[in-house]
C-alpha positions as CSV (number, residue, x, y, z in Angstrom):
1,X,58.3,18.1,92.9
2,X,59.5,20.6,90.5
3,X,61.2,18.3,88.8
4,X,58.6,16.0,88.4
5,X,56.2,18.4,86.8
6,X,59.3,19.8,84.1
7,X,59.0,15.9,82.8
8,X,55.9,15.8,82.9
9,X,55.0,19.0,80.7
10,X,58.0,17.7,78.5
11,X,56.4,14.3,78.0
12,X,52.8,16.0,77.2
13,X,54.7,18.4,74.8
14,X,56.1,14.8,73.0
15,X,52.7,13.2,73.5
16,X,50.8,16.2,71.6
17,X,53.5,16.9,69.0
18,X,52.2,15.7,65.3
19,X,55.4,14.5,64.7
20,X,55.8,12.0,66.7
21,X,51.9,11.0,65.8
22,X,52.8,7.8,64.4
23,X,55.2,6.1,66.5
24,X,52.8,6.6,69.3
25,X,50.2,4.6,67.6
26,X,51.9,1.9,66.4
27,X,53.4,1.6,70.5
28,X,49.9,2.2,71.8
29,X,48.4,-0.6,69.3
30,X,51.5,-2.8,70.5
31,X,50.5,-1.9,73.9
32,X,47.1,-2.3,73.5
33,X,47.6,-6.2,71.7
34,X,49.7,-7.3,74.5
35,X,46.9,-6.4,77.2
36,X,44.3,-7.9,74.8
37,X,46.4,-10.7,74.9
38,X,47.0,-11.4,77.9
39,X,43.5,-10.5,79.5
40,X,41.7,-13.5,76.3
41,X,44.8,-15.8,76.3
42,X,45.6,-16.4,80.5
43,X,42.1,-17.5,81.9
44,X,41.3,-19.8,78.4
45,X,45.1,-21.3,78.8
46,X,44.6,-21.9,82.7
47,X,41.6,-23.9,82.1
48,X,42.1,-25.5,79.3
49,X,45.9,-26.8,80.5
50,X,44.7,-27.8,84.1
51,X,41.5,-29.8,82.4
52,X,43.4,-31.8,79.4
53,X,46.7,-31.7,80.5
54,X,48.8,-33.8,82.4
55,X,52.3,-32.7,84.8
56,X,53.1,-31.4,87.4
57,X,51.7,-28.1,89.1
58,X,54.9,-26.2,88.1
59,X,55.0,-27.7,84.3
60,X,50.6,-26.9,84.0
61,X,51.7,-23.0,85.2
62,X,54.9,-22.6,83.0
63,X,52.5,-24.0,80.1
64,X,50.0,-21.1,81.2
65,X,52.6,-18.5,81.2
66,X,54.2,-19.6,78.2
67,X,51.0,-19.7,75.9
68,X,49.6,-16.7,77.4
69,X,53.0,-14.8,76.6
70,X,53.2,-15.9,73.3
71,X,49.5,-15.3,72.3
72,X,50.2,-11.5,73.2
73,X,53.9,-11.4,71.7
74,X,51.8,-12.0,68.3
75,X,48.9,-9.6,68.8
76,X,51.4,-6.9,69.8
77,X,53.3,-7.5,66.3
């Protein structure tokens, strides 16, 4: 347990040092465009591919995952 709470007053010192202000956002927006991403892209994809779509189960779901992991790729750029 010790051990556990040395990393996790190191990370906080990290987190709350000024220096490292800017990476942190830029990985929190990257973050934070990936969720975004993935919460709009996966239900419009799922629908849209199993309405207007034709193939197999396996190919609709690969579609899915595939449009769903490219949408947030780009909003996390």
């Amino acid at each position: 347990m010790e051990a556990v709470n040395g990393l996790k007053a190191a990370l906080e010192r990290i987190v709350l040092d000024p220096r490292y202000h800017d990476i942190l956002a830029v990985l929190k927006g990257a973050r934070n465009g990936a969720v975004y991403g993935t919460k709009v892209r996966f239900p419009h994809a799922l629908v849209m591919i199993f309405l207007f779509r034709s193939g197999t189960l396996r190919e609709k779901a690969g579609l899915v995952f595939r449009a769903t992991r490219t949408h947030a790729r780009n909003l996390a750029k």
